[in-house]
N, CA, C and O atoms as CSV, one atom per row, in Angstrom:
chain,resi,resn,atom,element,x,y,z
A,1,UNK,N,N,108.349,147.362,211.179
A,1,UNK,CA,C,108.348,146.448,210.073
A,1,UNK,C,C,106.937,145.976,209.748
A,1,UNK,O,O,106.687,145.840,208.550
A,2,UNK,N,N,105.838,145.668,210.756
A,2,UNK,CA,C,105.058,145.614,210.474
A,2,UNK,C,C,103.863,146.454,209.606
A,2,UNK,O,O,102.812,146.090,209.079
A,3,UNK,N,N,104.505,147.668,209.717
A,3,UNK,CA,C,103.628,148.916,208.782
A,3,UNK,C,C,103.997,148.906,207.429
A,3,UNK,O,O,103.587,149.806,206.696
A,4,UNK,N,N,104.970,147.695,206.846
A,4,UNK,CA,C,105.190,147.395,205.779
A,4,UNK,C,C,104.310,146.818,204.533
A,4,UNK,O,O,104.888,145.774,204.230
A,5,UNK,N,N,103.653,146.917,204.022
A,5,UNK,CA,C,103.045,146.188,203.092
A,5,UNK,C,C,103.011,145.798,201.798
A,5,UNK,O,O,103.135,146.764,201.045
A,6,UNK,N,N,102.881,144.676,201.200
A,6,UNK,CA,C,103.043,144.539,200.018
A,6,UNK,C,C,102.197,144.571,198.957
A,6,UNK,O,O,101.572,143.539,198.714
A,7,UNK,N,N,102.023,145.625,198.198
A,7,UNK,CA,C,101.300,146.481,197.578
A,7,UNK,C,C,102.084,145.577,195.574
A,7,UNK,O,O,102.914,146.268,194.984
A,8,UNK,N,N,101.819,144.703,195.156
A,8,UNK,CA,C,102.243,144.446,193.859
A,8,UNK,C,C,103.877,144.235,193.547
A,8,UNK,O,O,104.373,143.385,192.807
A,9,UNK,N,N,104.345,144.935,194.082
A,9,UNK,CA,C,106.133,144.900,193.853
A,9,UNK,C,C,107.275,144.384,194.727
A,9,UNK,O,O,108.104,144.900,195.477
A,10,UNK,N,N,106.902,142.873,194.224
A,10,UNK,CA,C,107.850,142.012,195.538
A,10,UNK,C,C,109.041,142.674,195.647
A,10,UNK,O,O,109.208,143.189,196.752
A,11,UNK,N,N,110.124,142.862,194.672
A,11,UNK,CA,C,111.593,143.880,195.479
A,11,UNK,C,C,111.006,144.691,195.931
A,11,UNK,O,O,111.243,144.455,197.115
A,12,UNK,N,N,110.103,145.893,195.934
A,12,UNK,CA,C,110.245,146.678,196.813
A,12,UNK,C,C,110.017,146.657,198.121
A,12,UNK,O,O,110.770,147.212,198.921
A,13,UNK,N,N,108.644,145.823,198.555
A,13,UNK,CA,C,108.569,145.157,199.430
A,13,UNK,C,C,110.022,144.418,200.178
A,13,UNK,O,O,110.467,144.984,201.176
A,14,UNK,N,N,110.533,143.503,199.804
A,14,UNK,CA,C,111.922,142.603,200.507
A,14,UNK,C,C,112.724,143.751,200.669
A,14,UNK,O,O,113.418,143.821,201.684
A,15,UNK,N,N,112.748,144.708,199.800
A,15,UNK,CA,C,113.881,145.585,199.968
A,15,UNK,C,C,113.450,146.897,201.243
A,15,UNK,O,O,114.269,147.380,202.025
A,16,UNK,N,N,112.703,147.082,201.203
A,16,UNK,CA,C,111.673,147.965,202.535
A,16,UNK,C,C,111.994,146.928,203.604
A,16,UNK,O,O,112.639,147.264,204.597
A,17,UNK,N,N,111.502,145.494,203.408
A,17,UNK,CA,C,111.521,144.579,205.049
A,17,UNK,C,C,113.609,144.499,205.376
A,17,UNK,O,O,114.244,144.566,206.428
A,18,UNK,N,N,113.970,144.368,204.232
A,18,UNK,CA,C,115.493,144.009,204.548
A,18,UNK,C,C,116.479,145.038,204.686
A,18,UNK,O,O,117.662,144.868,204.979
A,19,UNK,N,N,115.843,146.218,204.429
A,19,UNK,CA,C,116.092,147.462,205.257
A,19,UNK,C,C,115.886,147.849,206.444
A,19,UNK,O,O,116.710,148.612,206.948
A,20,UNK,N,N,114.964,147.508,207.047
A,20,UNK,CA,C,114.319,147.859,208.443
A,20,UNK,C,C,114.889,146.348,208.950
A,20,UNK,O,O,115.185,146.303,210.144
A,21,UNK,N,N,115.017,145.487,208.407
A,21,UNK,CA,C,115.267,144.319,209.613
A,21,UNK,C,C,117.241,144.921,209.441
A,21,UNK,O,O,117.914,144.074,210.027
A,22,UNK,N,N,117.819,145.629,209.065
A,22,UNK,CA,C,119.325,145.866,209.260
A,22,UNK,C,C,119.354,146.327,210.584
A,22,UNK,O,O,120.452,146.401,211.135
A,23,UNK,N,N,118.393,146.633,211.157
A,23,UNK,CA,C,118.669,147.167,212.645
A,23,UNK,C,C,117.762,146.209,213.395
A,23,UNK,O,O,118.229,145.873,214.483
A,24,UNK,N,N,116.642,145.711,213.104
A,24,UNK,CA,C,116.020,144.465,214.133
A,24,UNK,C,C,116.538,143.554,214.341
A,24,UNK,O,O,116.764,143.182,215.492
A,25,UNK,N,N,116.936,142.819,213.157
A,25,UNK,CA,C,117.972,141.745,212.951
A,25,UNK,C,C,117.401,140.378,213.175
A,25,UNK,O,O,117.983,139.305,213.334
A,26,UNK,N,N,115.704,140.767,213.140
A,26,UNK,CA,C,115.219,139.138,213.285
A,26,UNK,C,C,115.532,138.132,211.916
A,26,UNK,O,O,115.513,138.386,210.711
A,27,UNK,N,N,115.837,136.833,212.707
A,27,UNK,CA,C,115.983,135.739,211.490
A,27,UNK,C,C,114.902,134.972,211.963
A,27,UNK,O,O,114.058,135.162,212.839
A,28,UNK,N,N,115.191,133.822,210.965
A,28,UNK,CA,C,114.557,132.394,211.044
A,28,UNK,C,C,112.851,132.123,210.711
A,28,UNK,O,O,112.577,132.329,209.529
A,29,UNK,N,N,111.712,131.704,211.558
A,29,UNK,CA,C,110.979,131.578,211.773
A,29,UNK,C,C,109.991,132.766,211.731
A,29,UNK,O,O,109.006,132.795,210.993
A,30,UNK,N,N,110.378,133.831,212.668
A,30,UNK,CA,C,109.987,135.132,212.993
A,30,UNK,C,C,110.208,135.726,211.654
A,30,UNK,O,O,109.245,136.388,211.268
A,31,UNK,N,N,111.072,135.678,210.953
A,31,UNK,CA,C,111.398,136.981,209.828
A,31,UNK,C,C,110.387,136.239,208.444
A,31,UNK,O,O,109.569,136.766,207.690
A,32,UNK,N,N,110.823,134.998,208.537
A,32,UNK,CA,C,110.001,134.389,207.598
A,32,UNK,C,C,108.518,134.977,207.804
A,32,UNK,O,O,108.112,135.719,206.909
A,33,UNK,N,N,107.641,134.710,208.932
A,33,UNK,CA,C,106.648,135.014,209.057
A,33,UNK,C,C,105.705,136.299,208.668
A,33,UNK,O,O,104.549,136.394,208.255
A,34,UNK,N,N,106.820,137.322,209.018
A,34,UNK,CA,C,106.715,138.640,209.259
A,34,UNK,C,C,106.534,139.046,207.443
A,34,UNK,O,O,106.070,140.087,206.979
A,35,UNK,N,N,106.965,138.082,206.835
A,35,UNK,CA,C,107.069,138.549,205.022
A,35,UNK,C,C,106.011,137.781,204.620
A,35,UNK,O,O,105.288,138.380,203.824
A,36,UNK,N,N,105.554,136.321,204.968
A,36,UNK,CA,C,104.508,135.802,205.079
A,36,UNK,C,C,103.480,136.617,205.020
A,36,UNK,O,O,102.988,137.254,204.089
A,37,UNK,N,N,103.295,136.545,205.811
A,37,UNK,CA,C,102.300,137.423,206.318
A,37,UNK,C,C,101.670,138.199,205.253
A,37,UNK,O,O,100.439,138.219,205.280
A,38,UNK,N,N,102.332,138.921,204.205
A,38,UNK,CA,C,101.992,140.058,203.502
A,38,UNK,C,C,101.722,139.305,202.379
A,38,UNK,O,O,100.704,139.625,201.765
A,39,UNK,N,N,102.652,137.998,201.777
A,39,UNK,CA,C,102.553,137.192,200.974
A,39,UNK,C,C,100.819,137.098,200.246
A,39,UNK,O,O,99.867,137.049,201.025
A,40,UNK,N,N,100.566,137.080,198.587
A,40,UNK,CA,C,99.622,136.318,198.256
A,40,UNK,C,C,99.424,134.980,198.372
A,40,UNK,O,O,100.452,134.311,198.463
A,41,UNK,N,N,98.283,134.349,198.396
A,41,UNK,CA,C,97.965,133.398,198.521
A,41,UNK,C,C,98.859,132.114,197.753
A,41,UNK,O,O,99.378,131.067,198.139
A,42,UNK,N,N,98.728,132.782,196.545
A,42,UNK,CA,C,99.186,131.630,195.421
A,42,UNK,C,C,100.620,132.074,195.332
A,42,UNK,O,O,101.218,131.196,194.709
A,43,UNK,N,N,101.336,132.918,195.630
A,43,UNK,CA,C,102.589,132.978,196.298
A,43,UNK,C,C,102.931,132.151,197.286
A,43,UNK,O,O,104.038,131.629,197.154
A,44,UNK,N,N,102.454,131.936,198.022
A,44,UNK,CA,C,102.460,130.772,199.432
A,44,UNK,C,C,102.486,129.449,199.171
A,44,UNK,O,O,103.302,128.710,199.723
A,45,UNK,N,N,101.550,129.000,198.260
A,45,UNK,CA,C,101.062,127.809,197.479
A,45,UNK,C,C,102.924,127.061,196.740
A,45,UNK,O,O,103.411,125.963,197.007
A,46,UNK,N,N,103.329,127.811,196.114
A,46,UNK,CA,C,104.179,128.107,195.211
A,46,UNK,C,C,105.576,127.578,195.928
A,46,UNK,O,O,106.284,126.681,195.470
A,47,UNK,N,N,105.908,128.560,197.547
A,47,UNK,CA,C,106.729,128.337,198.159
A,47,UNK,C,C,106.550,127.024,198.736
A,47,UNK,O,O,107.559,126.340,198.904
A,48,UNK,N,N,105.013,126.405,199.181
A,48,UNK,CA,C,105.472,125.485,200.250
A,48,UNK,C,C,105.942,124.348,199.432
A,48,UNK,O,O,106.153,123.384,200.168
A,49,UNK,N,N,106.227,124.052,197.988
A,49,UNK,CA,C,106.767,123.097,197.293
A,49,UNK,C,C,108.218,122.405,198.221
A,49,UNK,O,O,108.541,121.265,198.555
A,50,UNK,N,N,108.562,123.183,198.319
A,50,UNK,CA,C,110.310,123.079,199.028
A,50,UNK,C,C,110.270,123.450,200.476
A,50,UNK,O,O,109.439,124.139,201.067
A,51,UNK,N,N,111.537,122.740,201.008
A,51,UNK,CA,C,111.972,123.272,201.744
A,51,UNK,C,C,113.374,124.340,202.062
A,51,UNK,O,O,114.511,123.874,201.991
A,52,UNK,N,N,113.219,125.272,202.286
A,52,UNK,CA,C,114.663,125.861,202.353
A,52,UNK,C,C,115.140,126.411,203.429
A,52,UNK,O,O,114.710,127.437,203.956
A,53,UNK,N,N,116.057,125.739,203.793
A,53,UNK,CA,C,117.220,126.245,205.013
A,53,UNK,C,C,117.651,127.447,205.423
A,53,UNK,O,O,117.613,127.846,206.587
A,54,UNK,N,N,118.087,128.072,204.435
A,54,UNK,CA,C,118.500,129.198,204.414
A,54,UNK,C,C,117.928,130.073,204.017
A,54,UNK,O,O,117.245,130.014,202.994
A,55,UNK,N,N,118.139,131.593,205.076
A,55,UNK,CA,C,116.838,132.501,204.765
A,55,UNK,C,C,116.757,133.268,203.190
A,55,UNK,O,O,115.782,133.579,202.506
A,56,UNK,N,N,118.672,133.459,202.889
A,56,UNK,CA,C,118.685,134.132,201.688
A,56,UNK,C,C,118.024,133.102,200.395
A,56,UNK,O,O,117.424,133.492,199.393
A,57,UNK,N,N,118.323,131.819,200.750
A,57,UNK,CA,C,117.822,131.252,199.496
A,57,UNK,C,C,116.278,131.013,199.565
A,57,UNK,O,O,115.539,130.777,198.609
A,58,UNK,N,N,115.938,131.119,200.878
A,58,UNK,CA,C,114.135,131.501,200.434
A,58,UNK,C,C,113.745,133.007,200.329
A,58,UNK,O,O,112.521,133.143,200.321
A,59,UNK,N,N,114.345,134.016,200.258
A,59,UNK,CA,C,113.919,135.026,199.939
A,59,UNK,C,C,114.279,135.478,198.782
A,59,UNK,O,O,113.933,136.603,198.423
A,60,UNK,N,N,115.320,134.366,197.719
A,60,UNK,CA,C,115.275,134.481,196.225
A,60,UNK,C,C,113.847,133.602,195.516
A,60,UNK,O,O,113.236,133.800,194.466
A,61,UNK,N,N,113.621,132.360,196.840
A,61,UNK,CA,C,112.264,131.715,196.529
A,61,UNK,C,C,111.171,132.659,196.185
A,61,UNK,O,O,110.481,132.596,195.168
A,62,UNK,N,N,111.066,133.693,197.299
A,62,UNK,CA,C,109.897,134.785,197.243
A,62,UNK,C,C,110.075,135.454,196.419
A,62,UNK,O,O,109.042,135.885,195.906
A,63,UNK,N,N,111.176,135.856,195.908
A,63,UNK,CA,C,110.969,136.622,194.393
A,63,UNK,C,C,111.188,136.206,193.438
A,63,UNK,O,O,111.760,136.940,192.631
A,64,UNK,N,N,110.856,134.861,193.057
A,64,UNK,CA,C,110.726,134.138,192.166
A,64,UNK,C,C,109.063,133.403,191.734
A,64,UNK,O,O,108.482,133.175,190.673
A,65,UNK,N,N,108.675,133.174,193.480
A,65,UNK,CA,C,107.197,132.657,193.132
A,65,UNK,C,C,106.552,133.748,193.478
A,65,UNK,O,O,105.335,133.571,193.413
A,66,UNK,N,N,107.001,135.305,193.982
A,66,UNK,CA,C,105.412,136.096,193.532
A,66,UNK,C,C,106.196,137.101,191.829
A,66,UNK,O,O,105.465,137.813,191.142
């Protein structure tokens, strides 16, 4: 998952990480990070407005603020 990168096209990206995590199966903290990670800056900026609980509703966050 880590040889993943995000190259301009947030679905393809989430959809590459949420493919490969169907068999890792990390949540929470760790999975967040791991997409982080690849995140632009002002993508990041964007997210830390909120907080969200749930992983699916911050990973509609991420494809909404990049």
């Amino acid at each position: 998952m880590r040889s993943v990168k995000y190259r301009g096209d947030v679905g393809k990206f989430l959809m590459e990480m949420e493919n490969l995590n169907i068999h890792a199966r990390v949540t929470g903290i760790a999975w967040r990070k791991m997409i982080q990670d690849e995140l632009p800056v002002d993508a990041l900026r964007r997210l830390s407005h909120r907080e969200y609980v749930e992983n699916v509703e911050w990973l509609e966050a991420v494809r909404n603020a990049t």
